[in-house]
C-alpha positions in Angstrom: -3.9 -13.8 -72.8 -1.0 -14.3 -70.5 1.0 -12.2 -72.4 -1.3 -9.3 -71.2 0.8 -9.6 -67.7 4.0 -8.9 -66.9 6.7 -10.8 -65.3 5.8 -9.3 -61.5 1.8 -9.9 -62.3 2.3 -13.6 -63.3 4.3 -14.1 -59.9 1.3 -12.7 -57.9 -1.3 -14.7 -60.4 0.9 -17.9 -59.8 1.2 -17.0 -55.9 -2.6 -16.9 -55.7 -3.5 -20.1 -57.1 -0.6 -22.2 -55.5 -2.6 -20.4 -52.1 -6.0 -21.4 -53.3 -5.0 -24.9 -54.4 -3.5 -25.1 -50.8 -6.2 -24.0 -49.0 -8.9 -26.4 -50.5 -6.2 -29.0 -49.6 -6.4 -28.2 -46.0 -10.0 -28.2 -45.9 -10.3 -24.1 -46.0 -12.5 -23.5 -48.6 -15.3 -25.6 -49.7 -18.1 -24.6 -52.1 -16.3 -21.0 -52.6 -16.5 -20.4 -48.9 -14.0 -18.5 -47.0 -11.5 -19.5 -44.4 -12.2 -18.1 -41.1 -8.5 -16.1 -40.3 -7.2 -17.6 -37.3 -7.2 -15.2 -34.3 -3.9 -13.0 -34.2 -1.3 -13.8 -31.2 -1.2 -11.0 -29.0 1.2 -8.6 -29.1 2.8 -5.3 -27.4 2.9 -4.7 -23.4 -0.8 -5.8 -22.7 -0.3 -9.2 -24.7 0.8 -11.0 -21.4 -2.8 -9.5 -19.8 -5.0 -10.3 -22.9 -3.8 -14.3 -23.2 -4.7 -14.8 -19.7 -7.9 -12.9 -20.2 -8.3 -15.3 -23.0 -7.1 -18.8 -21.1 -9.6 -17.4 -18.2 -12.7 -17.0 -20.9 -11.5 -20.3 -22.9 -11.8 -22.4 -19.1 -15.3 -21.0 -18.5 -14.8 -18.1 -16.5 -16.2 -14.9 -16.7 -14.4 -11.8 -16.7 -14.6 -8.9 -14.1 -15.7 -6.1 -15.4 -12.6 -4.1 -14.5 -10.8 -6.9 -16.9 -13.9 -6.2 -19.3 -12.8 -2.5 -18.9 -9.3 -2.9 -19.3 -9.5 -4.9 -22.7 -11.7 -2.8 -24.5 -9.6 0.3 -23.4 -6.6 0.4 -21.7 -6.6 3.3 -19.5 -2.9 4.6 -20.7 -4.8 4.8 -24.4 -7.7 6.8 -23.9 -6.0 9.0 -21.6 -6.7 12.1 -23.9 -10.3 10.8 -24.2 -10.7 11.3 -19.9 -8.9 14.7 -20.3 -11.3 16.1 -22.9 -14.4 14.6 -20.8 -12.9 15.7 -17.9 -12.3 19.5 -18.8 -16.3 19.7 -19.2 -17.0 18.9 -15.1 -18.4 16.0 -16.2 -17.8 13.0 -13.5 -16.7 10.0 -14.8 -18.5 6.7 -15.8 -17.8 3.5 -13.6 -15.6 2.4 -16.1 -13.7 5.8 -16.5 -13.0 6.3 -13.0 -11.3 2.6 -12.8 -9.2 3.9 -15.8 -8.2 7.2 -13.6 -7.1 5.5 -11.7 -4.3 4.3 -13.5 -3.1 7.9 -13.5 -3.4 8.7 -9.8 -7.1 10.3 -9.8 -9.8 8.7 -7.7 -13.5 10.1 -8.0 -15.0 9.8 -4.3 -18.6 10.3 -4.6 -20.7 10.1 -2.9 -18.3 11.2 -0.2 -17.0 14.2 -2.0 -18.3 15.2 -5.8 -14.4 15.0 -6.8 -11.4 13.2 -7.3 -8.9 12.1 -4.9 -5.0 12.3 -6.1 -2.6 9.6 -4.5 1.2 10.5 -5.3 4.3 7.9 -5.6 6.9 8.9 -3.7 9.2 5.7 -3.5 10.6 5.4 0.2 8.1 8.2 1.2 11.2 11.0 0.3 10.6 14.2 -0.5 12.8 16.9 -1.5 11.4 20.4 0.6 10.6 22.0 -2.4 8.7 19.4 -3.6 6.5 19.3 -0.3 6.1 23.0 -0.6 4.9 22.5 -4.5 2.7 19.6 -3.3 0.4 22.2 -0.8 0.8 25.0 -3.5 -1.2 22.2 -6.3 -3.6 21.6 -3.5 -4.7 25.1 -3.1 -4.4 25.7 -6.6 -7.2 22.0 -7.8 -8.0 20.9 -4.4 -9.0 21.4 -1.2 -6.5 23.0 1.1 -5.0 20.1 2.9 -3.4 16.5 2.6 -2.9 13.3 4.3 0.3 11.5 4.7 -0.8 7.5 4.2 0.0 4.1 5.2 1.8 3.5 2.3 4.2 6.4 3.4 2.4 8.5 0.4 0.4 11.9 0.4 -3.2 12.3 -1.3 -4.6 15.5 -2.0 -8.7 15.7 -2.0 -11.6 17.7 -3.9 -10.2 18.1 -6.7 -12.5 19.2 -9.7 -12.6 17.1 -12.8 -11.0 19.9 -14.9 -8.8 20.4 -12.4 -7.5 16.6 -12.6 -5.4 16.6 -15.3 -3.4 20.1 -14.0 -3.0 18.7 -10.6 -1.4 16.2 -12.3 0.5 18.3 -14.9 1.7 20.2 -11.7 2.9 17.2 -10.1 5.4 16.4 -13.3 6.5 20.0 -12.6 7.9 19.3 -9.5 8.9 16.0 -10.5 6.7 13.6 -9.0 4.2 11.5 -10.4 0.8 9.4 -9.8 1.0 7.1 -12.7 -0.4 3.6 -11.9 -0.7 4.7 -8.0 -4.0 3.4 -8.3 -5.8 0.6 -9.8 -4.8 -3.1 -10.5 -1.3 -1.6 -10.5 2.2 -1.5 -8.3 1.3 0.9 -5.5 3.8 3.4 -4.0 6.7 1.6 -3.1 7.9 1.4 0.4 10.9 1.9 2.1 12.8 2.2 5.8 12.3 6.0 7.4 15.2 6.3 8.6 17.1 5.5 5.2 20.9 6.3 5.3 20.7 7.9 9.1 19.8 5.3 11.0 23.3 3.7 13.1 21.0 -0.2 13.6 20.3 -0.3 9.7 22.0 -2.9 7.6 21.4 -1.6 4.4 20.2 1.8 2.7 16.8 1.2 1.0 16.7 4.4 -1.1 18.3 3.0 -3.8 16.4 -0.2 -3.8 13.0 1.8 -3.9 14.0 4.2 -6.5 15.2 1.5 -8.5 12.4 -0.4 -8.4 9.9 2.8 -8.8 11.9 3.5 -11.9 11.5 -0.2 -13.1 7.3 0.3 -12.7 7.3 3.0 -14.6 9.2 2.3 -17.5 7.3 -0.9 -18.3 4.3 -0.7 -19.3 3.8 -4.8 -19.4 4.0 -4.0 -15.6 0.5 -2.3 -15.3 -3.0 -3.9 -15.5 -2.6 -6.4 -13.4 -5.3 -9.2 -12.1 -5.7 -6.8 -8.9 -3.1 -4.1 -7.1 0.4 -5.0 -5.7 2.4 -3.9 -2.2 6.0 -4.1 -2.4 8.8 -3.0 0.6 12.1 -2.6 1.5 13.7 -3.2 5.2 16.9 -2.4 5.8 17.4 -3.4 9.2 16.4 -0.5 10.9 14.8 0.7 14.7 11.4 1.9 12.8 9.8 -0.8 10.7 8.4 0.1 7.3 5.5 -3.2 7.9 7.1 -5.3 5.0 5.0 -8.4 6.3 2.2 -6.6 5.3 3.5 -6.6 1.7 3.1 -9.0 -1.2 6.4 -8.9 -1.6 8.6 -8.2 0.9 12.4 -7.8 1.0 14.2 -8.0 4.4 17.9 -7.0 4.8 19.5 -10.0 6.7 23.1 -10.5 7.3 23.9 -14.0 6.8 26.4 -15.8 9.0 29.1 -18.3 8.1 28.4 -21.8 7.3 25.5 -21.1 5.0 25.0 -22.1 1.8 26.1 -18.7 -0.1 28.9 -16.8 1.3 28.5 -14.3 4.3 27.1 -10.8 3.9 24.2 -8.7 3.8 21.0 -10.3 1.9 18.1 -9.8 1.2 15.4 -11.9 2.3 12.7 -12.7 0.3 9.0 -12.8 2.0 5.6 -13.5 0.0 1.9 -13.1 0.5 0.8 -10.6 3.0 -2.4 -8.7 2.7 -3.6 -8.2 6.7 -7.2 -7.3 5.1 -7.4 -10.9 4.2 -5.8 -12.2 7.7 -2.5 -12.7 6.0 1.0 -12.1 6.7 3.9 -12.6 4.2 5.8 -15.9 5.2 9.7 -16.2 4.8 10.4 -18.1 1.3 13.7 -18.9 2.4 15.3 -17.3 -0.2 17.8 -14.9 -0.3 19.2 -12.3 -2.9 21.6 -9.5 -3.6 20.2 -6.7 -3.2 20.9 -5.5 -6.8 18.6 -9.2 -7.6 15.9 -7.0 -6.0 14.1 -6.2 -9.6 14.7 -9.3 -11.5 13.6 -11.2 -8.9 10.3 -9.3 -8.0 9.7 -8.7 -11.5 9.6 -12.7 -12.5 7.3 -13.3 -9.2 4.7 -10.2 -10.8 5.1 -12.1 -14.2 4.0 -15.4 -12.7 0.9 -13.3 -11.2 0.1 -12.1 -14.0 -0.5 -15.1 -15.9 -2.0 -17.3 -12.7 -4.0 -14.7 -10.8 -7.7 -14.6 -10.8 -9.7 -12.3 -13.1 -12.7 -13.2 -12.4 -13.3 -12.9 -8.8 -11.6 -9.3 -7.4 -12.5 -10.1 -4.0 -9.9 -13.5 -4.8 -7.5 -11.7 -7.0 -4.8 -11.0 -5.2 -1.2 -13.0 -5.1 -2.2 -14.8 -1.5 -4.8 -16.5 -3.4 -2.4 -17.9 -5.9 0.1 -18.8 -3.3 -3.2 -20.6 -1.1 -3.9 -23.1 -4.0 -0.5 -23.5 -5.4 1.4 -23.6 -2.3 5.0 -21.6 -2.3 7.4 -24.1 -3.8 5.1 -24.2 -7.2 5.1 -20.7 -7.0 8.8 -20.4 -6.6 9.2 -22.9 -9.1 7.3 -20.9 -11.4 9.7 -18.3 -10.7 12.6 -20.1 -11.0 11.5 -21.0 -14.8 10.9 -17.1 -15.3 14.2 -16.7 -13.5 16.3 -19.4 -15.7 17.6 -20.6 -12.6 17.2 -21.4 -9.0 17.0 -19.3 -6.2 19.3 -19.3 -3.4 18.0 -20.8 0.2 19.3 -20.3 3.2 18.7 -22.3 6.2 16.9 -19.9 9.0 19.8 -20.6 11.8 22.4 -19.1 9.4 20.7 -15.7 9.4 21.5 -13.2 12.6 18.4 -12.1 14.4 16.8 -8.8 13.2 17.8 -5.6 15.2 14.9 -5.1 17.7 12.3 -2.1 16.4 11.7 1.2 18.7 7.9 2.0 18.9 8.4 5.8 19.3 11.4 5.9 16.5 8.4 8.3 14.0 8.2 10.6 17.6 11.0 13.2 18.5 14.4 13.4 19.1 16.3 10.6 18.0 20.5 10.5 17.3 21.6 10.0 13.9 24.2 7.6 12.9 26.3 10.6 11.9 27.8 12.5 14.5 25.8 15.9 15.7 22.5 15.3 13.6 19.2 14.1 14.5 15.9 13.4 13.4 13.0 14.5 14.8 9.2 12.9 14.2 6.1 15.3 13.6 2.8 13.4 14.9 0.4 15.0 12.7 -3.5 14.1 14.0 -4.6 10.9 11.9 -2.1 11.8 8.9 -3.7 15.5 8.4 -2.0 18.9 6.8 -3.3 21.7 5.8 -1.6 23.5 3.0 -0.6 25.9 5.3 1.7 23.9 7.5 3.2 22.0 4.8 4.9 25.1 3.4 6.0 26.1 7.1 7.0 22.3 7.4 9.3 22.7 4.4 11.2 26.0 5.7 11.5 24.2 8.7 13.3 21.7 6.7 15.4 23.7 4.6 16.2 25.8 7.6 17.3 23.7 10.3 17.7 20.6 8.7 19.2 18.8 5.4 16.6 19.9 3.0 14.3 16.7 3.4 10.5 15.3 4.5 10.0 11.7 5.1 6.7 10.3 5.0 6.2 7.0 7.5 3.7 4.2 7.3 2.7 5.6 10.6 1.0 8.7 9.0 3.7 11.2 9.9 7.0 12.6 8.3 10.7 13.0 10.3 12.8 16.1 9.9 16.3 14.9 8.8 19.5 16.3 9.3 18.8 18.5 12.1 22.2 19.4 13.9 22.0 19.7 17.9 22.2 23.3 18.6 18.8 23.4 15.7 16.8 20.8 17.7 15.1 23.0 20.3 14.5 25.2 17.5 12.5 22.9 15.2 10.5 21.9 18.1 9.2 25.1 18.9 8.6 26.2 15.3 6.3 23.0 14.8 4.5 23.7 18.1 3.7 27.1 16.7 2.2 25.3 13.9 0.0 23.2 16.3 1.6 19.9 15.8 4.1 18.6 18.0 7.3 16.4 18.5 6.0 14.5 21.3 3.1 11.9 21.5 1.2 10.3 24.2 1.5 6.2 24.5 -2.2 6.3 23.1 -1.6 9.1 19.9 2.2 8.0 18.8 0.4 4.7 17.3 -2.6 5.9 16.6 -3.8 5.1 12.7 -6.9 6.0 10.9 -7.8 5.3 6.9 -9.7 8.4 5.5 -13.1 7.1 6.4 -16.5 8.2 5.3 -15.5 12.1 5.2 -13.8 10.9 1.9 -14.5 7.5 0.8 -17.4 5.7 -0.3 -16.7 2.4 1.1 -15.8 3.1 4.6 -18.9 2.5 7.1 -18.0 5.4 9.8 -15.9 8.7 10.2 -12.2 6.6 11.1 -10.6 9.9 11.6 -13.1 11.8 13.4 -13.7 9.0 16.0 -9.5 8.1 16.7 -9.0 11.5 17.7 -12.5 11.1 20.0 -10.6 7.5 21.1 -7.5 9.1 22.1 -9.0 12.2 23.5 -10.4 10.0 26.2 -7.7 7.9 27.1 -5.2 10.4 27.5 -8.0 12.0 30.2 -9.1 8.2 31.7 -6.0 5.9 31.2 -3.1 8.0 32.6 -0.8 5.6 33.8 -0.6 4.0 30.1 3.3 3.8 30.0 3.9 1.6 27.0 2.8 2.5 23.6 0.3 1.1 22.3 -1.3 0.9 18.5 -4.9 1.8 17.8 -5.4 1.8 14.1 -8.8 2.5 12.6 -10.0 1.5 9.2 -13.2 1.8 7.8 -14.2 -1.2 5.4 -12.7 -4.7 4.5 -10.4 -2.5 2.2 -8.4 -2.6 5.9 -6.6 0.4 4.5 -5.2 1.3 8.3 -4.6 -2.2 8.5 -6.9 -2.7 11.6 -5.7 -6.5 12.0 -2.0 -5.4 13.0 -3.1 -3.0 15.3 -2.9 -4.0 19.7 -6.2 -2.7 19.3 -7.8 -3.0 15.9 -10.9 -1.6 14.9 -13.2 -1.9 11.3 -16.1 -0.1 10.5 -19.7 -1.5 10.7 -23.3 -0.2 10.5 -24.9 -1.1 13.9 -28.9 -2.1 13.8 -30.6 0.0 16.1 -34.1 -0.4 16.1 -36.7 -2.6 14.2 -37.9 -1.0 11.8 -33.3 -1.5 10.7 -32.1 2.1 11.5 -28.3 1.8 11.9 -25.2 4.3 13.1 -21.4 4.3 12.8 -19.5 1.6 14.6 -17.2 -0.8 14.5 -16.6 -4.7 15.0 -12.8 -5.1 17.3 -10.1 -7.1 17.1 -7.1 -7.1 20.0 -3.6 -8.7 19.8 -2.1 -7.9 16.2 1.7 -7.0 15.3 4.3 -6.8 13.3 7.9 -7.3 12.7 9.2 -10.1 14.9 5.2 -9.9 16.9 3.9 -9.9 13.6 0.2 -11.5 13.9 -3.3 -10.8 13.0 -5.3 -9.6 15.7 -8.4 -11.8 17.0 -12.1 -10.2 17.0 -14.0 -9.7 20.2 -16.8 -7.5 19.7 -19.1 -6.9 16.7 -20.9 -4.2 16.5 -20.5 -1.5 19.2 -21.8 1.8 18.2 -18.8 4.3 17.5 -20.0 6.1 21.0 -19.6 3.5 22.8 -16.0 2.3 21.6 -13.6 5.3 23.9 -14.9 3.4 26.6 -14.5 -0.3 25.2 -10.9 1.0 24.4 -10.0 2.6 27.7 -11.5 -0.8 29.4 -9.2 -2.9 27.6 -6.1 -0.8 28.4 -7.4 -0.4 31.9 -7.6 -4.1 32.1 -4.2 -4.6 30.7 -2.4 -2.1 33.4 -4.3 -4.0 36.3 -3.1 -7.4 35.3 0.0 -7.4 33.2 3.4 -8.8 34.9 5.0 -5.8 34.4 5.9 -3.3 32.0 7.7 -5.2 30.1 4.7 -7.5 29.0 3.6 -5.9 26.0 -0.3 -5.4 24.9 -0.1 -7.7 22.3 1.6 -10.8 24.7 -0.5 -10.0 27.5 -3.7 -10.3 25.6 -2.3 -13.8 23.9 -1.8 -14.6 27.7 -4.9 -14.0 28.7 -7.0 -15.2 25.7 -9.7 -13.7 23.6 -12.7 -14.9 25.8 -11.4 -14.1 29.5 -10.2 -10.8 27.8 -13.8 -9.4 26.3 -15.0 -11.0 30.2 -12.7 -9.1 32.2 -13.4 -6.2 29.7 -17.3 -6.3 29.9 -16.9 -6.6 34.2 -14.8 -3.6 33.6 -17.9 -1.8 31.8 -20.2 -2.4 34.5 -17.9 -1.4 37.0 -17.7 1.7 35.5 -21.3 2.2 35.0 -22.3 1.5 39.0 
């Protein structure tokens, strides 16, 4: 009968049997069973995710169901599945909305019955054109206006969902994107302001941020991660971009001789802030080139990846890694990604930091080069209606080089502006009704979007920092320093209430017994950042959003009546003075007030 098969056949027949005979050997088939097939390695960009999915469920744990969401489809796969379900009104599943996400689009129900759309714009840099196209989409899908953000970003609201996916197609027009702007993803990365034009700054950070932004993108591996990711540049500038703030953080430093590299401009490498969780990022005592930058921050996301919690969201992020491994494990880890070590440099080799100037995002300010300026918009909590923006970018194009640059601050700066344009730029954006010039209370004034637009803030943040400063300005008028008032409205701490002088976080405030409740907030005093950086301690819980003007204007009352001077800021005064004898001296100022 073998002569019925060819030559090829008898290989295959002789193949088989030699794999049968080898597989009874080894235990694999017994009776005329069949071998279970061992479980394929992963493979492709998400295989990094899925093994430590896998090590997570293999040690006991239980995944989130974001993890459970990403693994059964990731959201860059079913994107056509969201467009089609989109384009019938439809709003989107749990599950859908996380995956959205990964493209920009946020639905913001019960707030608002639509999606938010959160930009990248690496170093907050905008061409004018591109601002202009941004407030031409929002009229077009959304609702009018925008808000410059923390992150040194814009979000446009209400947008339909079958108006998501041409918002979106309208922002590659321009070219811009929102890919992986939200989600457990690389946010918008952040850069110095004053980028290029700024005569203190050590190094320029645009090329550092758009390198990096370009390294996000094009890496899918990069996306998906065990919860979201801050990373900033600092070049050495007057107006701090909040780096500390950042889970990574990279600090131009110029490094002075007798170190242990040569001297020069570095970068400094700092890990592990998140302010929401009372952290700041700590100096590593490494430095890098700055074309290290990507290499470096990419092997420090690749240890994340594989170490960070996917079980717990609310314990997900890097800090919590870095808490339980300390930071030389974690460098170590990074080191082995690296192939090599890091370069350290002792602390007293590194020239001080350039001091910061609080009003540098307000007015006028002199350009390192010769006959240009800058000029800071305050725009009220981050707010622009479409409107504006195009009147913004004429503005731009007309009197100054061509460019809008967001701030973490919620505002933008006019660059380029020669001296005989200045006086004109300031009136045309007073015709607007914004303005170049800020009061001590309104130039650090910050608000997150609040319960107008999200579903997880506890009371209107916006609404009530414009109330806040209203009624300093009109009871505090001596206030001669600046001083920050940020606003955020859930333990998201998207205003980043715990670096604020004055820090204040939504809460529902009991006000009955039968458990009726209204807006307010818990407060914290004494936060900072850059070479103040601290978190700020709480004093009051609770106080009813009516009521906080006047625990505000108490405190800053206080703090004019028994500083040393001017020169004692908020934030060392209140350190002085200490938490208890401050909410004292506050509450005697209350019943003063009221008698």
């Amino acid at each position: 009968m073998a002569d019925d098969f060819d030559a090829e056949q008898k290989r295959y027949l002789e193949g088989f049997s030699h794999g049968i005979a080898a597989i009874r050997m080894t235990g694999g088939l017994a009776g005329g069973g069949t071998a279970p097939a061992p479980a394929a390695e992963p493979t492709g960009p998400d295989a990094s995710h899925i093994k430590a999915q896998d090590r997570t469920v293999k040690n006991g744990g239980k995944l989130a169901d974001q993890e459970k969401w990403k693994r059964a489809e990731n959201p860059f796969d079913g994107h056509n599945r969201l467009i089609a379900e989109a384009e019938t009104g439809k709003a989107p599943k749990p599950e859908d909305n996380f995956r959205w996400r990964y493209h920009g689009l946020f639905w913001v129900a019960p707030a608002q019955n639509s999606y938010m759309c959160r930009l990248r714009i690496p170093n907050g840099i905008l061409h004018h054109w591109q601002f202009a196209g941004i407030a031409d989409l929002a009229d077009a899908h959304g609702g009018g206006y925008s808000h410059v953000t923390t992150r040194a970003n814009l979000q446009v609201r209400e947008i339909s969902p079958e108006h998501g996916q041409p918002f979106l197609d309208g922002l590659v027009d321009l070219g811009l994107t929102a890919r992986g702007a939200g989600a457990d993803n690389i946010r918008n990365v952040t850069g110095s302001p004053t980028a290029g034009i700024d005569a203190q700054e050590l190094l320029d950070t645009r090329p550092l941020a758009k390198s990096w932004h370009n390294h996000i993108l094009n890496d899918r591996s990069l996306f998906g991660l065990p919860r979201k990711f801050n990373v900033a540049f600092d070049g050495g500038g007057v107006l701090p971009v909040l780096e500390e703030t950042n889970d990574i953080g990279f600090q131009a430093v110029e490094v002075m001789e007798g170190a242990a590299v040569e001297p020069g401009i570095w970068m400094r490498l700092v890990l592990g802030g998140i302010t929401g969780h009372r952290d700041i990022a700590r100096d590593t005592g490494v430095v890098l080139r700055p074309k290290e930058c990507n290499a470096i921050a990419d092997a420090i996301l690749r240890v994340f990846i594989e170490n960070g919690d996917r079980t717990n969201r609310s314990k997900a992020r890097m800090k919590y890694v870095l808490d339980a491994w300390g930071y030389d494990k974690y460098l170590a880890a990074v080191e082995e990604k690296l192939g090599r070590k890091l370069e350290r440099v002792d602390p007293s080799h590194v020239k001080p930091r350039g001091g910061f100037d609080r009003y540098a995002h307000v007015g006028v300010h002199k350009q390192v080069q010769p006959g240009l300026n800058w000029i800071g918009v305050v725009l009220p909590v981050g707010k622009m209606t479409t409107d504006q923006m195009r009147a913004l970018a004429e503005i731009s194009r007309e009197c100054g080089d061509g460019q809008i640059r967001l701030t973490v601050w919620q505002n933008f700066l006019f660059s380029g502006v020669p001296d005989d344009k200045v006086a004109e730029v300031e009136s045309r954006v007073a015709a607007l009704g914004l303005s170049t010039k800020a009061s001590s209370i309104r130039a650090g004034l910050v608000a997150c979007t609040g319960n107008r637009g999200c579903k997880f803030a506890a009371a209107d943040t916006k609404g009530h920092a414009l109330l806040i400063a209203d009624h300093v300005e009109a009871a505090v008028p001596g206030l001669d320093v600046p001083v920050n008032v940020h606003l955020t409205g859930c333990h998201h701490s998207c205003a980043q209430h715990y670096i604020g002088d004055i820090g204040l976080i939504g809460a529902k405030v009991t006000v009955s017994e039968e458990g009726d409740t209204v807006e307010g907030y818990d407060i914290v005093v004494g936060g900072g950042f850059g070479e103040a950086a601290r978190i700020g301690t709480e004093i009051w819980k609770a106080v009813k959003a009516e009521d906080c003007p006047g625990r505000v204007e108490a405190l800053l009352t206080d703090y004019l009546r028994h500083r040393t001077g001017p020169q004692e800021s908020f934030q060392a005064y209140t350190a002085r003075r200490g938490p208890e004898a401050l909410k004292g001296l506050a509450d005697a100022r209350l019943l003063e007030a009221a008698e």
